[in-house]
C-alpha positions as CSV (number, residue, x, y, z in Angstrom):
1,X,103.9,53.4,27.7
2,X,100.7,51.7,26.1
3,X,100.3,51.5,22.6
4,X,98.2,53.4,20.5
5,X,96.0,50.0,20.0
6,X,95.9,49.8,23.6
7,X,94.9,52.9,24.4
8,X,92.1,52.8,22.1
9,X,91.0,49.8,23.3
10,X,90.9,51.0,27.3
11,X,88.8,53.8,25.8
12,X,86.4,51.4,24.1
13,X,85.6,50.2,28.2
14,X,84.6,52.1,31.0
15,X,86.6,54.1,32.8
16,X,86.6,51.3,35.7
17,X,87.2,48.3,34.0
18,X,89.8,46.2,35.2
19,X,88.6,47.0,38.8
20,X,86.1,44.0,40.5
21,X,83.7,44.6,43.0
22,X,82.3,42.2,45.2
23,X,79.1,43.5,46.5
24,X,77.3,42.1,49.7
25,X,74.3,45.1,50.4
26,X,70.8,45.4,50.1
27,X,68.1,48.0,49.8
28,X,69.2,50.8,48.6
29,X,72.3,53.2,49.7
30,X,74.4,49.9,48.7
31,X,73.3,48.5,45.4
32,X,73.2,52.4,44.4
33,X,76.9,52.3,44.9
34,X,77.8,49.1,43.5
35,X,75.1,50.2,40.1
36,X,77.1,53.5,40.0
37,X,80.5,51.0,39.6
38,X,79.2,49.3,37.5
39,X,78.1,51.9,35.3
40,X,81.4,53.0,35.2
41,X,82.8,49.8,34.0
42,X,83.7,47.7,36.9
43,X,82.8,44.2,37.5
44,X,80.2,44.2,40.2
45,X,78.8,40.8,41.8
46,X,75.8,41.3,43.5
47,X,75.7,38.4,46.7
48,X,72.6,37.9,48.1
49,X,70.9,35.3,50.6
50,X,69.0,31.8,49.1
51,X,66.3,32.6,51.2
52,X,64.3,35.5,49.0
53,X,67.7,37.8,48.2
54,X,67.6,41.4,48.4
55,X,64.3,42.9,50.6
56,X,63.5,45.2,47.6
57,X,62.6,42.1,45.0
58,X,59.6,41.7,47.1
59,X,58.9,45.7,47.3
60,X,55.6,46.3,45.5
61,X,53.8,46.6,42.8
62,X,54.7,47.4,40.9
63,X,56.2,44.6,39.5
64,X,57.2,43.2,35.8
65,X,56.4,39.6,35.5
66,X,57.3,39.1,39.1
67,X,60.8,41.3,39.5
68,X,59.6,44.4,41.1
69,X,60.4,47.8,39.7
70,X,62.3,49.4,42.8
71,X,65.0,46.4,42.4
72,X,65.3,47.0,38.8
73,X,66.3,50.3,39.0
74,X,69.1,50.0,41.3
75,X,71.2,46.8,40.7
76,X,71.8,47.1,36.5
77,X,75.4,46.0,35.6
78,X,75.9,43.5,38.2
79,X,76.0,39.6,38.3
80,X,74.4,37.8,41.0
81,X,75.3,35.1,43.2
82,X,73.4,33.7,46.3
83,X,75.0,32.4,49.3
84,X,74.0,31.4,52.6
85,X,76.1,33.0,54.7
86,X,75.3,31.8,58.4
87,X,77.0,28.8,58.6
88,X,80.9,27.9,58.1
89,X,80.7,26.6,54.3
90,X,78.8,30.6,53.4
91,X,81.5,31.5,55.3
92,X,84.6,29.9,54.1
93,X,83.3,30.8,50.5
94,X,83.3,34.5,51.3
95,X,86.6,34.1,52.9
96,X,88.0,32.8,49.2
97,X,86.0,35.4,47.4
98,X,87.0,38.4,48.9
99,X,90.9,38.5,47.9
100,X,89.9,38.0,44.5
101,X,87.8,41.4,44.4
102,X,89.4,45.6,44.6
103,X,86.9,46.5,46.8
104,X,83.8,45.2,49.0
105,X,80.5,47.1,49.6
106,X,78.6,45.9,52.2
107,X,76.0,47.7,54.7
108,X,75.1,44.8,57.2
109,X,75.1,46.4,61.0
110,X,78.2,48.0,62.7
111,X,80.2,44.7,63.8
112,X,78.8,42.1,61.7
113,X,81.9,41.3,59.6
114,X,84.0,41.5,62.5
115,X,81.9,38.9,64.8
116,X,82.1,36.9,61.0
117,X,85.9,37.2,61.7
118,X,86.3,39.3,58.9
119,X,87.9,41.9,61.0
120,X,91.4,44.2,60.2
121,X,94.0,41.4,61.1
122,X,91.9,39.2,58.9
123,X,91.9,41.6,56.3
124,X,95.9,42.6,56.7
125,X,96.5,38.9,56.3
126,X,94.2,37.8,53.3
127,X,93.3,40.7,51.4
128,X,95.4,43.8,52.3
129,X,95.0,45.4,48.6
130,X,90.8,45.4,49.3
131,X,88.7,48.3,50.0
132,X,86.2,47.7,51.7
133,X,83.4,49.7,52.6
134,X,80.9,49.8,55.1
135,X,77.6,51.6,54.8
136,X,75.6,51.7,58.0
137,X,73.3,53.7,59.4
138,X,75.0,55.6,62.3
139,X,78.5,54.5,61.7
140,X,80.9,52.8,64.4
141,X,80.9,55.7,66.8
142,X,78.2,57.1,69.5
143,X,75.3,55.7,71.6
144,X,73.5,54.8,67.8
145,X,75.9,52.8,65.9
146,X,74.4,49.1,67.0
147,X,70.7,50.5,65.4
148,X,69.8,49.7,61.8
149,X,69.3,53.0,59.7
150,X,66.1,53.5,57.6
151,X,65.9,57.1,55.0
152,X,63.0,58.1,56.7
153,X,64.2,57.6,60.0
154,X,67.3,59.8,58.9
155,X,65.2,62.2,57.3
156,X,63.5,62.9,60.5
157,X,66.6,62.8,63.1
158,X,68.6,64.7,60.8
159,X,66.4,68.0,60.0
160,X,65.9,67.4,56.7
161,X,62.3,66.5,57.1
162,X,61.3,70.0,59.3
163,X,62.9,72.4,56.7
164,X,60.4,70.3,53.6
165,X,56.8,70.9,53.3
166,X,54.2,73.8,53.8
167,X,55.0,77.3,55.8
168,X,52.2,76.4,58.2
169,X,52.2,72.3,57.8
170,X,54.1,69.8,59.3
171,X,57.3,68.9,58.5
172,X,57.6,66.9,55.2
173,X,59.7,63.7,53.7
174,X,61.4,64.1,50.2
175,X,59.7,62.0,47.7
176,X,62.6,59.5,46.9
177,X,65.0,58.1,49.4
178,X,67.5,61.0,49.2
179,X,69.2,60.1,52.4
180,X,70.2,56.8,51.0
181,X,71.0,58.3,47.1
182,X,73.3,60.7,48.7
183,X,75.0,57.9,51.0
184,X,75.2,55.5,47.7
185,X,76.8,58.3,45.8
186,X,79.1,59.4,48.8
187,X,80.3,55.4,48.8
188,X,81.1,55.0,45.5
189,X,83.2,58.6,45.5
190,X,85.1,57.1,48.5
191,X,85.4,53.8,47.1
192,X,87.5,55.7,44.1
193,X,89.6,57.8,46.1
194,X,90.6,54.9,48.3
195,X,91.4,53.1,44.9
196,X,93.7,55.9,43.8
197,X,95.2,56.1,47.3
198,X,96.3,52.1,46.9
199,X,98.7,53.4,43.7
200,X,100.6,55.6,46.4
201,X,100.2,53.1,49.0
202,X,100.0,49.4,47.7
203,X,97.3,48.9,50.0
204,X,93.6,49.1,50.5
205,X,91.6,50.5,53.4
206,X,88.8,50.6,55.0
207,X,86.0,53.0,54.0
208,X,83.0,54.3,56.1
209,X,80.2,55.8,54.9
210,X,77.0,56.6,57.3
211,X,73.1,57.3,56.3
212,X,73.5,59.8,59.9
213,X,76.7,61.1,58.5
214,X,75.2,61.8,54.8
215,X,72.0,63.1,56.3
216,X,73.5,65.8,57.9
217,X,75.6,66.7,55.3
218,X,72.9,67.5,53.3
219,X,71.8,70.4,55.7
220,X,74.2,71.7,53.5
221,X,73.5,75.8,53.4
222,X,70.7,75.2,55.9
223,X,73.3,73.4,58.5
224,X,75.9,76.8,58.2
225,X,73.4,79.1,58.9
226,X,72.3,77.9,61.9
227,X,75.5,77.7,62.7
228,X,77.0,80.9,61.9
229,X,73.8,82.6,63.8
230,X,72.4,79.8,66.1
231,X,68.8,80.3,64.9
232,X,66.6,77.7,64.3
233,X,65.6,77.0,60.4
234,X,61.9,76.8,59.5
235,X,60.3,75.2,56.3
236,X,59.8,77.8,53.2
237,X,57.7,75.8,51.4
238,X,58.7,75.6,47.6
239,X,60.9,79.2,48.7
240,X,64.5,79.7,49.4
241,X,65.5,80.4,52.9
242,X,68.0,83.4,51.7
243,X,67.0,84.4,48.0
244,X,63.6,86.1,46.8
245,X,61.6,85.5,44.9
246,X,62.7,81.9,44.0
247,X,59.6,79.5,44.8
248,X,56.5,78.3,42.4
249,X,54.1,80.4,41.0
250,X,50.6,79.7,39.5
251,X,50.1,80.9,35.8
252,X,46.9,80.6,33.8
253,X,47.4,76.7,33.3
254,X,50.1,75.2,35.5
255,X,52.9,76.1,38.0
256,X,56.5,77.5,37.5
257,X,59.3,77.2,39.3
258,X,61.2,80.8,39.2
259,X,64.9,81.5,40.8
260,X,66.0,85.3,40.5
261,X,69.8,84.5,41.6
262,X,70.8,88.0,42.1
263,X,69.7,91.9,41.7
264,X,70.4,92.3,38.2
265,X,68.2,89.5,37.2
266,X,65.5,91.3,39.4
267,X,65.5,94.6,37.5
268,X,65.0,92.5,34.1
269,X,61.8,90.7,36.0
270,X,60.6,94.1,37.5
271,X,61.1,95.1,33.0
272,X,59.0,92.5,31.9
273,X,56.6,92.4,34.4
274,X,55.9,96.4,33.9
275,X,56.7,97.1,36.9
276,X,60.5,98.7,36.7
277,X,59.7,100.5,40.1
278,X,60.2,97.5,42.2
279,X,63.7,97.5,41.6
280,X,64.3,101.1,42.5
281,X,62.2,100.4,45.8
282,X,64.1,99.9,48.8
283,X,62.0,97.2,50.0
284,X,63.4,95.1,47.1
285,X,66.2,96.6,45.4
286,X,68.3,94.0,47.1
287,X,68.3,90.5,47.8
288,X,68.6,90.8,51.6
289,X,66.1,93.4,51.7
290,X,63.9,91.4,49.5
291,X,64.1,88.1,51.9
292,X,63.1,90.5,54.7
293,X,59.5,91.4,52.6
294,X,59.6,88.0,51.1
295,X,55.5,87.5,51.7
296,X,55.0,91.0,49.9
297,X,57.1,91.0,46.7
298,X,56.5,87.0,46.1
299,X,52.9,88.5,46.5
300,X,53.2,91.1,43.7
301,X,54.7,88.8,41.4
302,X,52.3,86.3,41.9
303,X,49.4,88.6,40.7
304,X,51.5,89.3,37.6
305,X,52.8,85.7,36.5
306,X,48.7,84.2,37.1
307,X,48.1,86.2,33.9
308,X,50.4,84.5,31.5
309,X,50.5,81.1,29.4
310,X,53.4,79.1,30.9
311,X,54.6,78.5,27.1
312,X,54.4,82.4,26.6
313,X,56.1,83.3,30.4
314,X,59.0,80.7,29.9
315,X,59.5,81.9,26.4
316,X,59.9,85.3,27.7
317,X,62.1,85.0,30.5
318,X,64.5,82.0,29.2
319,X,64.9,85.0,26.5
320,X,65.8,87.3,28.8
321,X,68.1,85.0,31.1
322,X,65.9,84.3,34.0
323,X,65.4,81.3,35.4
324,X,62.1,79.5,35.0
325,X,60.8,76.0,34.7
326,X,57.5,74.0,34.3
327,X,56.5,72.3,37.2
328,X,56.2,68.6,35.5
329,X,54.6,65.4,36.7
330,X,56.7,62.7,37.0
331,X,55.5,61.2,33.4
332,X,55.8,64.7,31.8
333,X,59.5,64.9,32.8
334,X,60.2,61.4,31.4
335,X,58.4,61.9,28.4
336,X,59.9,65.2,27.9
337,X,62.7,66.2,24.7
338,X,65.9,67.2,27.0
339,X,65.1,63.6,28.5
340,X,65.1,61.9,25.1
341,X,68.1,64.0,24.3
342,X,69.9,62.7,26.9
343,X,69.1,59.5,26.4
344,X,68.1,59.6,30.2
345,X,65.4,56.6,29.5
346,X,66.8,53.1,28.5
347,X,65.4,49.9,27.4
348,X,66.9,46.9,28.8
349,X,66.7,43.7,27.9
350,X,66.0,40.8,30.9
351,X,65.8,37.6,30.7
352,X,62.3,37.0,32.3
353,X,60.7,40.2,31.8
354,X,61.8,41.1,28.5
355,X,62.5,44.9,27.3
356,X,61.8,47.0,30.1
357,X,62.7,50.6,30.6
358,X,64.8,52.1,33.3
359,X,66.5,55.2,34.5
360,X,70.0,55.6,32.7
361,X,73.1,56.6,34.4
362,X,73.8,61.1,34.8
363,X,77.6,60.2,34.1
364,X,78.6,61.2,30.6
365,X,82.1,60.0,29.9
366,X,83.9,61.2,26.9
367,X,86.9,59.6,26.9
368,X,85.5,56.3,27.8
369,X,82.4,54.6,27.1
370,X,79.6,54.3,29.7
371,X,76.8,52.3,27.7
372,X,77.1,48.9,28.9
373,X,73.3,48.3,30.4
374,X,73.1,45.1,31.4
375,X,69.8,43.7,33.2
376,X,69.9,43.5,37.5
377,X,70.4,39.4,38.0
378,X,67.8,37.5,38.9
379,X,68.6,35.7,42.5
380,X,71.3,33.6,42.2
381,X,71.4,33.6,38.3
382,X,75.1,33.7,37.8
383,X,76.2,31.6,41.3
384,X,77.8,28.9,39.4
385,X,79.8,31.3,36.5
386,X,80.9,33.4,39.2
387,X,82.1,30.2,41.4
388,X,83.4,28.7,38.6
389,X,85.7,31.9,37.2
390,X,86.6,32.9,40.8
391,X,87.1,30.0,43.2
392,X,87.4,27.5,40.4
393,X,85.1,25.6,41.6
394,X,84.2,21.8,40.0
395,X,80.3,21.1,38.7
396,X,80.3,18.5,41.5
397,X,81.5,20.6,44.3
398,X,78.6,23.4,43.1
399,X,76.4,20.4,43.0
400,X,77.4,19.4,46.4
401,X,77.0,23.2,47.8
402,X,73.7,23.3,46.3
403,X,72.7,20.1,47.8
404,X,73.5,21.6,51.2
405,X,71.3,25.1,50.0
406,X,74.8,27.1,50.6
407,X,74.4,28.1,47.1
408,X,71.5,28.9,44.9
């Protein structure tokens, strides 16, 4: 049993910390996972190559006094270490590194570990407690797990892309990286259960997580349809493929976003709309009879909702439990109260750029903290701490490595 001092003092950290994560990836899906760990409380370090580090430090602009925004926003709570891992020394430093971690994120090609000789005898010998995980593109199965995966690419091959964008355009990306988001998220979930599993097992394992895998995962309700009917799916534009009316509509100065979940919310609409005879017609007294005259009744609410203030129409139906939004601009959403309430905007204090201001975690704890907001590394800033705490390694023999350019 802990004591009462120590308990409050484990709630004092996040609810990870103890755990140490030793993260090798770059771009995105990765350093997503390892930033979601580290948000959590774990101890992420962030390896990257000597020569130029992670691809998204050059991605840009824009950039804030030469670290570029997109790496900023994705590799908070970590510290960062460069090594040159293609010849034996990068090698043999790895090798001593990763027993000393939980778990190790990396999303190099299918194989590369392995032909490192990093495979699972190497692992059973040296490090059976690790998880490690492996986030590729197409995983280690089928005639696409030696090619590299890119979002967009995914986007495409997956679907995703031909159910976004216009009725009558052509199929459409999502505006962030979802693909790789979703993989990130689906790593660091894996990554967790596989550290729970090691209390019933004493061991670690090895995790896989996929871009093709996540991708079409994220069909999600699209995906069952097709397959519980074999039809094809087409893009709705901003609609729903199986609930009406729930799309954007123009009012007198902006767009809305309006979802009428189910019948009863229908009749309130029909109410305040003046137009209570809609939901007695049986063109659109139901749902499924409404998504078969989807053009005409998204029609007919259209002409009403162009005549309202959006302050006046969300007022009115918020009041009256139906769902409605503003259809903000990126800065409108940031700027907005609910995201000051939420603290959802942080200001971060680096070492080169100075207070900048970031994106902030979604996870709210409440029996542990989840505020520690420390700035992404710059390349190679913490190589000899993290050398030094780990491997124990002398100022001369960091000297040395440097000499050599293993280290930075």
């Amino acid at each position: 049993m802990k004591s009462e001092a120590q308990a409050s003092a484990m709630i004092q950290e996040g609810a990870l910390a103890g755990f140490k994560v030793l993260d090798l990836s770059r771009v995105l899906a990765g350093p997503w996972c390892g930033q979601l760990l580290g948000d959590l409380g774990a101890e992420v370090v962030k390896v990257e190559s000597p020569a130029g580090g992670d691809d998204t430090r050059t991605w840009g602009p824009p950039f804030l006094e030469g670290e570029s925004a997109y790496f900023l926003g994705c590799n908070r709570n970590k510290q960062g270490v460069a090594i040159d891992f293609s010849g034996p020394e990068g090698k043999k430093l790895l090798a001593e590194l990763i027993p000393q971690f939980d778990v190790l994120i990396e999303n190099f090609k299918s194989g590369t570990l392995d032909k490192w000789g990093f495979d699972s005898a190497w692992f059973e010998e040296n490090a059976p407690k690790v998880v490690r995980c492996s986030i590729t593109g197409y995983g280690s199965r089928g005639a696409h797990s030696a090619l590299p995966g890119y979002d967009f690419i995914l986007q495409a091959e997956s679907g995703l892309m031909s159910i976004a964008g216009a009725v009558d355009g052509e199929p459409t990306k999502y505006g962030v990286a979802i693909v790789d988001l979703a993989t990130g998220m689906m790593a660091a979930n894996a990554i967790q259960a596989a550290l729970l599993a090691r209390y019933r097992t004493g061991k670690g394992q090895a995790v896989e997580v996929s871009l093709f895998d996540t991708s079409i995962a994220l069909l999600a309700n699209v995906g069952n349809s097709h397959l519980a009917t074999a039809k094809d799916s087409g893009r709705y534009g901003n609609g729903h493929p199986t609930i009406v009316p729930y799309t954007t509509f123009h009012c007198l100065d902006g767009m809305v976003a309006l979802a009428v979940g189910n019948d009863k919310q229908f009749v309130k609409l029909s109410q305040l709309l003046g137009h209570a005879e809609w939901a007695e017609d049986d063109r659109f007294k139901t749902n499924a009879a409404r998504v078969q005259n989807r053009e005409l009744i998204d029609g007919l609410v259209a002409e009403q909702l162009k005549l309202f203030p959006s302050n006046e129409l969300i007022d009115l139906f918020r009041a009256n439990g139906i769902p409605i939004g503003r259809v903000n601009t990126v800065k409108q959403a940031l700027s907005s109260e609910q995201t000051a309430a939420k603290n959802m905007v942080l200001e971060i204090a680096h070492s080169k750029v100075g207070k900048f201001k970031s994106l902030a975690s979604p996870l709210t704890m409440h029996g542990t903290v989840n505020n520690k907001n420390h700035a992404p590394p710059l390349l190679g800033e913490h190589t000899d701490k993290v050398l030094q705490h780990y491997l124990g390694l002398s100022a001369g023999e960091l000297k040395e490595l440097k000499n050599k350019k293993v280290i930075q």
